[in-house]
C-alpha positions as CSV (number, residue, x, y, z in Angstrom):
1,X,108.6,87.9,97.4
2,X,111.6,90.2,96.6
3,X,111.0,94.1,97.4
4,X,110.2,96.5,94.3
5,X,109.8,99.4,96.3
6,X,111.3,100.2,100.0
7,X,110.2,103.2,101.6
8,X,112.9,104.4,105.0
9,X,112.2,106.2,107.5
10,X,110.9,108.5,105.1
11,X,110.3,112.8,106.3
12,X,108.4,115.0,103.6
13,X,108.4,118.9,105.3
14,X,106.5,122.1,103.7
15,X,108.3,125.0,104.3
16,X,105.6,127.8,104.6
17,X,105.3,131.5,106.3
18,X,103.4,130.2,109.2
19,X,106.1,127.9,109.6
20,X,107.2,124.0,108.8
21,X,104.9,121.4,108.1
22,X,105.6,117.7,108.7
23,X,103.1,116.3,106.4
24,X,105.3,112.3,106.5
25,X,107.1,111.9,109.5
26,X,109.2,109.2,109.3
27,X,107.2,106.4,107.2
28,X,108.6,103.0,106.2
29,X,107.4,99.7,104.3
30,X,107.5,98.1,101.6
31,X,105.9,96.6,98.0
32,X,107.2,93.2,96.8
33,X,106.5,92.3,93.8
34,X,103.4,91.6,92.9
35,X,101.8,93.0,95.4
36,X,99.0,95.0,96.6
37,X,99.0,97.8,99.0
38,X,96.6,99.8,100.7
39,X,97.4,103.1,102.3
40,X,94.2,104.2,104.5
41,X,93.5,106.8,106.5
42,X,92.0,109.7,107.2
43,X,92.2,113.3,105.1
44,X,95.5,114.7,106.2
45,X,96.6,111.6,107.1
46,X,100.1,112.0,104.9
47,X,98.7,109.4,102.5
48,X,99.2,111.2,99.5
49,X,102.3,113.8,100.3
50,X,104.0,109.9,100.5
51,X,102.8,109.2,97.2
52,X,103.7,112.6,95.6
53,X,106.9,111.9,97.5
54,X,107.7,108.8,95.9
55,X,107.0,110.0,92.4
56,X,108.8,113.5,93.2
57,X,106.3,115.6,91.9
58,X,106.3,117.6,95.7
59,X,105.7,121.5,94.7
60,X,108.8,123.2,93.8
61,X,110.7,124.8,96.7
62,X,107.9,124.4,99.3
63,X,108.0,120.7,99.8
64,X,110.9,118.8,100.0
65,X,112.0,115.7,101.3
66,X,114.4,116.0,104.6
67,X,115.4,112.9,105.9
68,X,115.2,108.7,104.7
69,X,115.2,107.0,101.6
70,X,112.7,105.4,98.5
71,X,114.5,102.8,96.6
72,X,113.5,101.3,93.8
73,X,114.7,98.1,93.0
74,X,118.5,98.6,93.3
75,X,118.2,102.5,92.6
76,X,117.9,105.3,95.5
77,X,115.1,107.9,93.8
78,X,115.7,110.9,96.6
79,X,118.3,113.3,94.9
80,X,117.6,111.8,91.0
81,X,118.0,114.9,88.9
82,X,114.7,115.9,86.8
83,X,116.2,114.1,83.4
84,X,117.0,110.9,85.4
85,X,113.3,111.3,87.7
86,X,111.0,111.6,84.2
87,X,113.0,108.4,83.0
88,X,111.5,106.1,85.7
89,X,107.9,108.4,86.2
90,X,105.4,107.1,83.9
91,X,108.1,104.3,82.2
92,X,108.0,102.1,85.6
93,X,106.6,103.8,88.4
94,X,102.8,105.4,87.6
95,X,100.2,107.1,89.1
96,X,96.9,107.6,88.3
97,X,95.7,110.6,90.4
98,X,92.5,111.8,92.5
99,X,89.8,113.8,91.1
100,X,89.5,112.6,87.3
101,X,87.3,115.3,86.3
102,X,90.2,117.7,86.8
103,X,93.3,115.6,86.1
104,X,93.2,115.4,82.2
105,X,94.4,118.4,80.3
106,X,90.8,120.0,78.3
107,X,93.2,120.8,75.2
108,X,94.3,117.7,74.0
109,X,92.4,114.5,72.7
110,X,92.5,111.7,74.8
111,X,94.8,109.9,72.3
112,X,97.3,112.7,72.6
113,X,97.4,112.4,75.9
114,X,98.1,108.7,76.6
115,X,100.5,108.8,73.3
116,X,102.8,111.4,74.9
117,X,104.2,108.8,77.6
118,X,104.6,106.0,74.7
119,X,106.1,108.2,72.6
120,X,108.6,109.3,75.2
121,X,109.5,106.0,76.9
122,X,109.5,103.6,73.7
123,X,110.6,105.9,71.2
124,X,108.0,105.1,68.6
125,X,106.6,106.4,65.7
126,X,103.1,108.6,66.0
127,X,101.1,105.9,64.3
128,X,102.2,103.1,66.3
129,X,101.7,105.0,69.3
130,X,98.4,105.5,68.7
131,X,97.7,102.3,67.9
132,X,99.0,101.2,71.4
133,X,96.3,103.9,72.6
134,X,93.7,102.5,71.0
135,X,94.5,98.8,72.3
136,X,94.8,100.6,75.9
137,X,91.3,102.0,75.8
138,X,89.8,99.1,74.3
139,X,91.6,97.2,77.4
140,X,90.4,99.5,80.0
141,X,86.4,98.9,78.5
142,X,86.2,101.7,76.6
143,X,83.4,101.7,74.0
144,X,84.4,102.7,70.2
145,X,88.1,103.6,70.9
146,X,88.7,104.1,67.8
147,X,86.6,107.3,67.5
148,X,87.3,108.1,71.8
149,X,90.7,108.4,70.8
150,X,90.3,111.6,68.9
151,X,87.7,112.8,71.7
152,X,88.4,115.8,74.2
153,X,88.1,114.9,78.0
154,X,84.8,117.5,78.7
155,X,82.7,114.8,76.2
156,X,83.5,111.5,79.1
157,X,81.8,111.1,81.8
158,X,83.9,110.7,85.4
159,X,83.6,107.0,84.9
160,X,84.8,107.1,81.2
161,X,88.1,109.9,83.1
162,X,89.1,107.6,85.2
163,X,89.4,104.5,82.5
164,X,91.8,106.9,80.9
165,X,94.1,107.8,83.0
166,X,94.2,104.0,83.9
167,X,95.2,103.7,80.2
168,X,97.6,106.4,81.0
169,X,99.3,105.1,83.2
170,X,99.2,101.5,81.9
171,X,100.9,102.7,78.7
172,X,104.4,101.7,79.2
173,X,103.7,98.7,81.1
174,X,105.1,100.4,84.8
175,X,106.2,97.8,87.3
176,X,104.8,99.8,90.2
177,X,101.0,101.5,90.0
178,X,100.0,104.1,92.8
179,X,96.4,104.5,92.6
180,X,95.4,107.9,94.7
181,X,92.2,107.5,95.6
182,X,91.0,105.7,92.0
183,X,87.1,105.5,93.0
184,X,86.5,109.1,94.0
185,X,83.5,110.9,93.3
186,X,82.5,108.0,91.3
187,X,79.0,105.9,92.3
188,X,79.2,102.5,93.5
189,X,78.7,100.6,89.8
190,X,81.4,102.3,88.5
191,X,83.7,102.1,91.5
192,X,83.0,98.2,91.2
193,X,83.8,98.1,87.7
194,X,86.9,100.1,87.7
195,X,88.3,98.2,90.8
196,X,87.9,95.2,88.8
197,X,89.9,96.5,86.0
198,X,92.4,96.7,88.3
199,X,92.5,94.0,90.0
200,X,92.7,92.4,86.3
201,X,95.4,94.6,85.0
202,X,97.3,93.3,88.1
203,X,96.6,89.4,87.6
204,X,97.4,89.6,83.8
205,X,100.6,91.9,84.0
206,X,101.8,90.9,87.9
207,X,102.2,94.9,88.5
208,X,102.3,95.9,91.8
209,X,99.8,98.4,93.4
210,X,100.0,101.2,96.1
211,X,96.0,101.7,96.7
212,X,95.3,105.1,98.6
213,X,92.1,105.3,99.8
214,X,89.8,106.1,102.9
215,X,87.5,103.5,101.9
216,X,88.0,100.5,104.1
217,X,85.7,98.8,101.5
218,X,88.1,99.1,98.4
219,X,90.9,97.9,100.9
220,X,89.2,94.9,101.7
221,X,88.6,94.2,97.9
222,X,91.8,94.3,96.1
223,X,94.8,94.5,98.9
224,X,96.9,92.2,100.2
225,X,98.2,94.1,102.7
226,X,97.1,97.6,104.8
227,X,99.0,100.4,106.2
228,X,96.8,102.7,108.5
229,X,98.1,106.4,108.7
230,X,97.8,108.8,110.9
231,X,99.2,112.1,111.2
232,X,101.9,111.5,109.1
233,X,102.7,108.5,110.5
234,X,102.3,104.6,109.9
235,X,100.3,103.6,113.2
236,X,99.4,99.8,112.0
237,X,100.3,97.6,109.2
238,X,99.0,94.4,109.0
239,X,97.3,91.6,106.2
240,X,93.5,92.4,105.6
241,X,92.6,90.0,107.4
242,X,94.4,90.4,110.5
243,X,93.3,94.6,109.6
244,X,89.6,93.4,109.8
245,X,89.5,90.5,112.2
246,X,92.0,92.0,114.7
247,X,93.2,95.2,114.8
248,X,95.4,96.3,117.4
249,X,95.4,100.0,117.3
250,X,92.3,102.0,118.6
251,X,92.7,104.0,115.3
252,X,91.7,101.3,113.1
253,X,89.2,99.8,115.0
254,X,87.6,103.7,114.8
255,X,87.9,103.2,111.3
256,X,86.5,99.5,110.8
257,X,83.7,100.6,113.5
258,X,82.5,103.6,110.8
259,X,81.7,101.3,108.0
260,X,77.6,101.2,107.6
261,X,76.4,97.8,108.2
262,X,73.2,96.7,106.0
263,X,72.9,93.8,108.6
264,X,72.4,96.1,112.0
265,X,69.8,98.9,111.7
266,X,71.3,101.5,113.7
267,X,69.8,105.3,114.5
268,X,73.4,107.0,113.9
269,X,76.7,105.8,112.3
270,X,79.6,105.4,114.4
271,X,82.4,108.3,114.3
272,X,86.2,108.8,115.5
273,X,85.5,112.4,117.8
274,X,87.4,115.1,116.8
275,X,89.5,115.9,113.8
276,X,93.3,114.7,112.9
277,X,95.5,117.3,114.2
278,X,96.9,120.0,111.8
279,X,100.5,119.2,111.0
280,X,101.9,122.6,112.7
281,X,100.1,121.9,115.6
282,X,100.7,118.2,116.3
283,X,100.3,116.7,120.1
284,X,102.7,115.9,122.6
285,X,102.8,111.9,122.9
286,X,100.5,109.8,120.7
287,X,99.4,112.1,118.0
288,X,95.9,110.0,118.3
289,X,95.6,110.2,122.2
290,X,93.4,113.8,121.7
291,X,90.8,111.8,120.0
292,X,91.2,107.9,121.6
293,X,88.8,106.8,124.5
294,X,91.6,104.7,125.8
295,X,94.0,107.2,126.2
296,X,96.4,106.7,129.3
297,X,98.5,109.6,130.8
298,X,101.6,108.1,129.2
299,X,99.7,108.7,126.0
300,X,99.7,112.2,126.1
301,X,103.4,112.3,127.5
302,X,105.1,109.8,125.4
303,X,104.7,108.7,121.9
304,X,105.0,104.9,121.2
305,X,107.3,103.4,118.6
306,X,106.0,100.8,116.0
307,X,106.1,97.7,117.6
308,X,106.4,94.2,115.4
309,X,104.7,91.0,116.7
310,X,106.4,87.5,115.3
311,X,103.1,87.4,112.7
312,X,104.8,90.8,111.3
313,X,101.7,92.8,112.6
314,X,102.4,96.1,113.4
315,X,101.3,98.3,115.9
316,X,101.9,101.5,117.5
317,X,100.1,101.8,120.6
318,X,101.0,101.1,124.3
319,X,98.8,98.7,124.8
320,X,99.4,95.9,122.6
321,X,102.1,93.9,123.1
322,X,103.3,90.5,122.3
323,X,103.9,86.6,124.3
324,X,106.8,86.0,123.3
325,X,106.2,82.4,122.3
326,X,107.0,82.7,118.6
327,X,103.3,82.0,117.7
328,X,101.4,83.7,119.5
329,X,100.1,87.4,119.9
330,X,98.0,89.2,122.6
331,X,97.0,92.5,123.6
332,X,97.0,93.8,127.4
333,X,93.6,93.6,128.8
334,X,93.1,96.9,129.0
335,X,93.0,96.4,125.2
336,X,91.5,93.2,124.2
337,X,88.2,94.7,126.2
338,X,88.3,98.0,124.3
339,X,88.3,96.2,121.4
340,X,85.5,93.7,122.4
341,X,83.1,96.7,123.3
Protein backbone atom coordinates (compact mmCIF):
# COMPACT_ATOMS: atom_id res chain seq x y z
CA UNK A 1 0.00 0.00 0.00
CA UNK A 2 1.63 3.37 -0.82
CA UNK A 3 2.02 5.81 2.39
CA UNK A 4 -0.57 8.81 2.87
CA UNK A 5 0.84 9.96 5.92
CA UNK A 6 4.61 9.47 7.31
CA UNK A 7 5.29 10.54 10.63
CA UNK A 8 9.63 11.05 11.47
CA UNK A 9 11.11 10.94 14.26
CA UNK A 10 8.67 13.32 15.34
CA UNK A 11 9.39 15.78 18.97
CA UNK A 12 6.36 17.96 20.12
CA UNK A 13 7.84 20.23 23.40
CA UNK A 14 5.58 22.62 25.82
CA UNK A 15 7.48 25.34 26.90
CA UNK A 16 6.10 26.22 30.36
CA UNK A 17 7.36 28.19 33.69
CA UNK A 18 8.13 25.02 35.50
CA UNK A 19 10.04 24.18 32.63
CA UNK A 20 9.92 22.01 29.12
CA UNK A 21 7.71 19.33 28.49
CA UNK A 22 8.35 16.48 26.04
CA UNK A 23 4.82 15.45 25.57
CA UNK A 24 6.13 13.27 21.77
CA UNK A 25 9.58 12.28 21.94
CA UNK A 26 10.63 11.11 18.90
CA UNK A 27 7.54 9.12 17.32
CA UNK A 28 7.48 7.57 13.76
CA UNK A 29 5.07 5.42 11.52
CA UNK A 30 3.08 5.45 9.08
CA UNK A 31 -0.73 5.30 7.30
CA UNK A 32 -1.02 3.83 3.83
CA UNK A 33 -3.71 4.18 2.21
CA UNK A 34 -6.57 2.79 3.15
CA UNK A 35 -5.75 1.98 6.20
CA UNK A 36 -6.60 1.77 9.80
CA UNK A 37 -4.62 2.84 12.71
CA UNK A 38 -4.88 2.54 16.22
CA UNK A 39 -2.88 4.68 18.62
CA UNK A 40 -3.37 3.15 22.34
CA UNK A 41 -2.26 3.92 25.36
CA UNK A 42 -2.56 5.20 28.47
CA UNK A 43 -3.70 9.12 29.54
CA UNK A 44 -0.56 11.07 29.02
CA UNK A 45 0.58 8.67 26.83
CA UNK A 46 1.44 11.53 23.84
CA UNK A 47 -1.44 10.06 21.93
CA UNK A 48 -3.17 13.04 21.29
CA UNK A 49 -0.31 16.00 21.49
CA UNK A 50 0.69 13.67 18.04
CA UNK A 51 -2.59 14.14 16.69
CA UNK A 52 -2.90 17.86 17.52
CA UNK A 53 0.63 17.82 16.11
CA UNK A 54 -0.21 16.52 12.84
CA UNK A 55 -3.18 18.77 12.32
CA UNK A 56 -1.17 21.88 13.87
CA UNK A 57 -3.62 23.04 15.99
CA UNK A 58 -0.68 22.78 19.15
CA UNK A 59 -1.59 26.08 21.49
CA UNK A 60 -0.02 29.11 20.28
CA UNK A 61 3.48 29.80 21.56
CA UNK A 62 3.51 27.04 24.24
CA UNK A 63 3.64 24.01 22.11
CA UNK A 64 5.65 23.65 19.23
CA UNK A 65 7.17 21.15 17.34
CA UNK A 66 11.18 20.84 17.72
CA UNK A 67 12.63 18.31 15.78
CA UNK A 68 11.26 15.46 12.67
CA UNK A 69 8.89 15.59 10.08
CA UNK A 70 4.87 14.79 9.07
CA UNK A 71 4.53 14.38 5.35
CA UNK A 72 1.64 14.16 3.65
CA UNK A 73 1.64 12.55 0.59
CA UNK A 74 4.48 14.38 -1.28
CA UNK A 75 4.07 17.60 0.98
CA UNK A 76 6.11 18.31 4.36
CA UNK A 77 3.18 19.89 6.87
CA UNK A 78 5.79 21.24 9.78
CA UNK A 79 6.56 24.95 8.89
CA UNK A 80 3.12 25.30 6.41
CA UNK A 81 2.07 28.93 7.06
CA UNK A 82 -1.61 29.20 8.65
CA UNK A 83 -3.25 30.06 4.97
CA UNK A 84 -1.45 27.00 3.39
CA UNK A 85 -2.21 24.66 7.06
CA UNK A 86 -6.34 25.51 6.87
CA UNK A 87 -6.15 24.51 3.09
CA UNK A 88 -5.31 20.86 3.83
CA UNK A 89 -7.28 20.80 7.67
CA UNK A 90 -10.67 19.85 7.20
CA UNK A 91 -10.36 19.57 3.00
CA UNK A 92 -8.07 16.21 3.38
CA UNK A 93 -6.78 15.64 6.66
CA UNK A 94 -9.92 15.68 9.58
CA UNK A 95 -10.43 15.20 12.97
CA UNK A 96 -13.16 14.51 14.84
CA UNK A 97 -12.31 15.38 18.50
CA UNK A 98 -12.88 13.92 22.16
CA UNK A 99 -15.56 14.99 24.37
CA UNK A 100 -18.64 15.72 21.89
CA UNK A 101 -20.63 17.37 24.42
CA UNK A 102 -18.08 20.18 24.46
CA UNK A 103 -16.73 20.28 20.95
CA UNK A 104 -19.62 21.88 18.87
CA UNK A 105 -19.96 25.61 19.20
CA UNK A 106 -23.71 26.20 21.30
CA UNK A 107 -24.37 29.35 18.81
CA UNK A 108 -24.66 27.94 15.67
CA UNK A 109 -27.13 25.29 14.17
CA UNK A 110 -25.72 22.18 13.37
CA UNK A 111 -26.13 22.93 9.63
CA UNK A 112 -23.99 25.99 10.01
CA UNK A 113 -21.54 24.28 11.40
CA UNK A 114 -20.89 21.37 8.97
CA UNK A 115 -21.66 24.05 5.98
CA UNK A 116 -18.76 26.27 7.09
CA UNK A 117 -15.95 23.61 5.92
CA UNK A 118 -18.00 22.91 2.48
CA UNK A 119 -18.36 26.29 1.94
CA UNK A 120 -14.76 26.93 2.40
CA UNK A 121 -13.10 24.00 0.61
CA UNK A 122 -15.65 23.63 -2.48
CA UNK A 123 -16.59 27.09 -2.90
CA UNK A 124 -20.24 26.51 -3.18
CA UNK A 125 -23.21 28.30 -2.94
CA UNK A 126 -25.23 28.44 0.70
CA UNK A 127 -28.02 26.27 -0.65
CA UNK A 128 -25.98 23.63 -2.04
CA UNK A 129 -24.05 23.50 0.90
CA UNK A 130 -26.65 22.76 2.88
CA UNK A 131 -27.99 20.31 0.90
CA UNK A 132 -24.64 18.36 1.17
CA UNK A 133 -25.37 18.79 5.05
CA UNK A 134 -28.35 17.31 4.95
CA UNK A 135 -27.09 14.23 2.84
CA UNK A 136 -24.21 13.99 5.55
CA UNK A 137 -26.56 13.71 8.45
CA UNK A 138 -28.84 11.51 6.77
CA UNK A 139 -25.55 9.33 6.07
CA UNK A 140 -24.26 9.38 9.48
CA UNK A 141 -28.07 7.95 10.82
CA UNK A 142 -29.44 10.91 11.72
CA UNK A 143 -33.26 10.93 12.12
CA UNK A 144 -35.28 13.85 10.29
CA UNK A 145 -32.21 15.85 8.93
CA UNK A 146 -34.03 17.96 7.43
CA UNK A 147 -35.40 19.62 10.51
CA UNK A 148 -31.77 18.57 12.75
CA UNK A 149 -30.09 20.75 10.38
CA UNK A 150 -31.60 23.91 11.73
CA UNK A 151 -31.18 22.47 15.39
CA UNK A 152 -28.66 23.88 18.14
CA UNK A 153 -26.24 21.26 19.60
CA UNK A 154 -27.73 21.56 23.50
CA UNK A 155 -31.15 19.70 21.90
CA UNK A 156 -28.75 16.19 20.74
CA UNK A 157 -27.96 13.84 22.86
CA UNK A 158 -23.95 12.80 23.12
CA UNK A 159 -24.72 10.01 20.77
CA UNK A 160 -26.57 12.35 18.26
CA UNK A 161 -22.79 14.96 18.99
CA UNK A 162 -20.74 12.65 18.00
CA UNK A 163 -22.80 11.70 14.54
CA UNK A 164 -22.13 15.30 13.71
CA UNK A 165 -18.97 15.97 14.04
CA UNK A 166 -18.50 12.62 12.05
CA UNK A 167 -20.56 14.59 9.42
CA UNK A 168 -18.15 17.35 10.06
CA UNK A 169 -15.43 16.01 9.28
CA UNK A 170 -16.73 13.79 6.45
CA UNK A 171 -17.89 16.94 4.56
CA UNK A 172 -15.18 17.41 2.18
CA UNK A 173 -14.44 13.87 1.58
CA UNK A 174 -10.72 14.08 3.66
CA UNK A 175 -8.28 11.39 2.61
CA UNK A 176 -7.02 10.97 6.11
CA UNK A 177 -9.60 10.79 9.38
CA UNK A 178 -8.05 11.00 13.02
CA UNK A 179 -10.64 9.88 15.30
CA UNK A 180 -9.54 11.16 19.10
CA UNK A 181 -11.06 9.03 21.24
CA UNK A 182 -14.64 8.78 19.03
CA UNK A 183 -16.61 6.51 21.69
CA UNK A 184 -16.00 8.59 24.86
CA UNK A 185 -18.40 9.07 27.36
CA UNK A 186 -20.75 7.30 25.17
CA UNK A 187 -22.54 3.78 26.48
CA UNK A 188 -21.80 0.63 24.81
CA UNK A 189 -24.90 0.71 22.12
CA UNK A 190 -23.93 3.69 20.90
CA UNK A 191 -20.24 3.20 20.90
CA UNK A 192 -21.18 0.00 18.64
CA UNK A 193 -23.22 1.87 16.43
CA UNK A 194 -20.95 4.74 15.85
CA UNK A 195 -17.82 2.43 15.32
CA UNK A 196 -19.80 0.82 12.68
CA UNK A 197 -20.38 4.02 10.90
CA UNK A 198 -17.05 4.18 10.72
CA UNK A 199 -15.90 1.35 9.70
CA UNK A 200 -18.58 1.91 6.74
CA UNK A 201 -17.52 5.36 5.88
CA UNK A 202 -14.10 3.77 5.51
CA UNK A 203 -15.22 0.64 3.17
CA UNK A 204 -17.37 2.90 1.00
CA UNK A 205 -14.94 5.93 0.62
CA UNK A 206 -11.35 3.87 1.18
CA UNK A 207 -10.36 6.86 3.77
CA UNK A 208 -7.80 6.12 6.04
CA UNK A 209 -8.19 6.22 9.82
CA UNK A 210 -5.85 7.19 12.80
CA UNK A 211 -8.07 5.68 15.84
CA UNK A 212 -6.92 7.07 19.34
CA UNK A 213 -8.15 5.32 21.96
CA UNK A 214 -7.44 3.51 25.39
CA UNK A 215 -9.96 1.00 24.64
CA UNK A 216 -8.16 -2.19 23.50
CA UNK A 217 -11.74 -3.22 22.57
CA UNK A 218 -12.35 -0.50 19.76
CA UNK A 219 -8.71 -1.42 18.60
CA UNK A 220 -9.53 -4.83 18.07
CA UNK A 221 -12.76 -3.83 16.14
CA UNK A 222 -11.88 -1.58 13.44
CA UNK A 223 -7.80 -1.41 13.11
CA UNK A 224 -5.59 -2.94 11.04
CA UNK A 225 -2.70 -2.13 12.72
CA UNK A 226 -1.65 -0.88 16.54
CA UNK A 227 0.78 1.48 17.95
CA UNK A 228 1.15 1.26 21.79
CA UNK A 229 2.45 4.56 23.40
CA UNK A 230 4.00 5.22 26.20
CA UNK A 231 5.44 8.28 27.63
CA UNK A 232 5.71 9.94 24.55
CA UNK A 233 7.03 7.27 22.90
CA UNK A 234 6.07 4.33 20.39
CA UNK A 235 7.02 1.22 22.65
CA UNK A 236 5.25 -1.54 20.14
CA UNK A 237 3.73 -1.59 16.85
CA UNK A 238 2.40 -4.48 15.50
CA UNK A 239 -0.93 -6.08 13.37
CA UNK A 240 -3.92 -6.74 15.86
CA UNK A 241 -3.38 -9.88 15.83
CA UNK A 242 0.11 -10.23 16.57
CA UNK A 243 -0.93 -7.07 19.33
CA UNK A 244 -3.40 -9.67 20.89
CA UNK A 245 -1.96 -13.06 20.31
CA UNK A 246 1.65 -12.00 21.02
CA UNK A 247 2.86 -9.08 22.37
CA UNK A 248 6.27 -8.52 23.08
CA UNK A 249 6.44 -5.59 25.25
CA UNK A 250 5.44 -5.97 29.08
CA UNK A 251 3.47 -2.70 28.51
CA UNK A 252 0.98 -4.24 26.29
CA UNK A 253 0.61 -7.31 27.75
CA UNK A 254 -0.42 -4.80 31.07
CA UNK A 255 -2.79 -3.47 28.85
CA UNK A 256 -4.35 -6.74 27.15
CA UNK A 257 -4.25 -8.31 30.84
CA UNK A 258 -6.74 -5.25 32.06
CA UNK A 259 -9.52 -6.04 29.78
CA UNK A 260 -12.60 -7.65 31.89
CA UNK A 261 -13.25 -11.10 30.78
CA UNK A 262 -17.06 -12.26 30.94
CA UNK A 263 -15.65 -15.87 30.58
CA UNK A 264 -13.31 -15.86 34.02
CA UNK A 265 -15.09 -14.67 37.18
CA UNK A 266 -12.40 -12.94 38.92
CA UNK A 267 -12.62 -11.02 42.62
CA UNK A 268 -10.43 -7.92 41.27
CA UNK A 269 -9.47 -6.68 37.66
CA UNK A 270 -5.95 -6.76 36.73
CA UNK A 271 -3.95 -3.24 36.85
CA UNK A 272 -0.45 -1.81 35.43
CA UNK A 273 1.00 -0.46 39.27
CA UNK A 274 1.71 2.94 39.36
CA UNK A 275 1.05 5.86 37.06
CA UNK A 276 2.87 7.03 33.64
CA UNK A 277 5.46 9.34 34.63
CA UNK A 278 4.86 13.15 34.21
CA UNK A 279 6.65 14.37 31.23
CA UNK A 280 9.11 16.85 33.33
CA UNK A 281 9.96 14.18 35.41
CA UNK A 282 10.62 11.23 33.09
CA UNK A 283 13.05 8.14 34.28
CA UNK A 284 16.43 7.33 33.55
CA UNK A 285 16.38 4.17 31.11
CA UNK A 286 13.08 2.64 30.11
CA UNK A 287 10.55 5.17 30.88
CA UNK A 288 8.24 1.89 31.78
CA UNK A 289 10.88 0.15 34.02
CA UNK A 290 9.30 2.13 37.38
CA UNK A 291 6.15 0.31 36.85
CA UNK A 292 7.32 -3.25 34.99
CA UNK A 293 7.70 -6.47 37.08
CA UNK A 294 10.48 -7.51 34.74
CA UNK A 295 12.52 -4.77 35.09
CA UNK A 296 16.41 -5.52 34.86
CA UNK A 297 19.06 -3.14 36.19
CA UNK A 298 19.93 -2.23 32.59
CA UNK A 299 16.37 -1.11 32.52
CA UNK A 300 16.69 1.57 34.83
CA UNK A 301 20.22 2.62 33.31
CA UNK A 302 19.65 2.28 29.68
CA UNK A 303 16.72 2.96 27.48
CA UNK A 304 16.23 0.49 24.59
CA UNK A 305 15.71 1.52 21.00
CA UNK A 306 12.77 0.19 18.78
CA UNK A 307 13.73 -2.95 17.58
CA UNK A 308 12.18 -4.48 14.13
CA UNK A 309 11.76 -8.32 13.76
CA UNK A 310 11.52 -9.64 9.88
CA UNK A 311 7.47 -9.87 10.48
CA UNK A 312 7.79 -5.87 10.95
CA UNK A 313 6.81 -6.28 14.69
CA UNK A 314 8.10 -3.81 16.72
CA UNK A 315 9.27 -3.76 19.98
CA UNK A 316 11.13 -1.75 22.38
CA UNK A 317 12.21 -3.72 25.31
CA UNK A 318 15.44 -5.62 26.16
CA UNK A 319 14.22 -8.63 26.16
CA UNK A 320 12.75 -9.48 22.93
CA UNK A 321 14.79 -10.19 20.35
CA UNK A 322 14.84 -11.88 17.10
CA UNK A 323 16.35 -15.59 15.30
CA UNK A 324 17.64 -14.34 12.65
CA UNK A 325 16.21 -16.95 10.30
CA UNK A 326 14.06 -14.61 8.13
CA UNK A 327 10.87 -16.33 9.45
CA UNK A 328 10.94 -16.70 12.56
CA UNK A 329 10.67 -14.54 15.91
CA UNK A 330 11.32 -15.30 19.54
CA UNK A 331 11.62 -13.68 22.74
CA UNK A 332 14.54 -14.40 25.47
CA UNK A 333 13.17 -16.70 28.07
CA UNK A 334 13.22 -14.45 30.49
CA UNK A 335 10.40 -13.10 28.36
CA UNK A 336 8.37 -15.76 26.78
CA UNK A 337 7.68 -16.90 30.75
CA UNK A 338 6.65 -13.39 31.79
CA UNK A 339 4.40 -13.47 29.26
CA UNK A 340 3.05 -17.07 29.84
CA UNK A 341 2.27 -16.20 33.56
Amino acid sequence: MKPLLTVSGLKTHFFTDEGVVRSVDGVSFIVSEGETIGIVGESGSGKSVTALSIMNLLPYKKGKIVEGDIMFQDQSLVGLKPKEMRAIRGNDIAMIFQEPMTSLNPGYTIGDQISEAIRLHKKVRRKEARKRSVDLLTEVGIPNAERMVDEYPHKLSGGMRQRVMIAMALACDPKLLIADEPTTALDVTIQAQILELIQKLKNDSNTSILMITHDLAVVSEVCDRVIVMYAGRVVEEASVKEIFESPSHPYTKGLIDSIPSIDVEVEWLKTIKGNVPIPSQMPTGCKFSPRCQYAMERCTKEEPELTRFESGQKSRCFLAKEVKDETTIIRSQELEVALSD
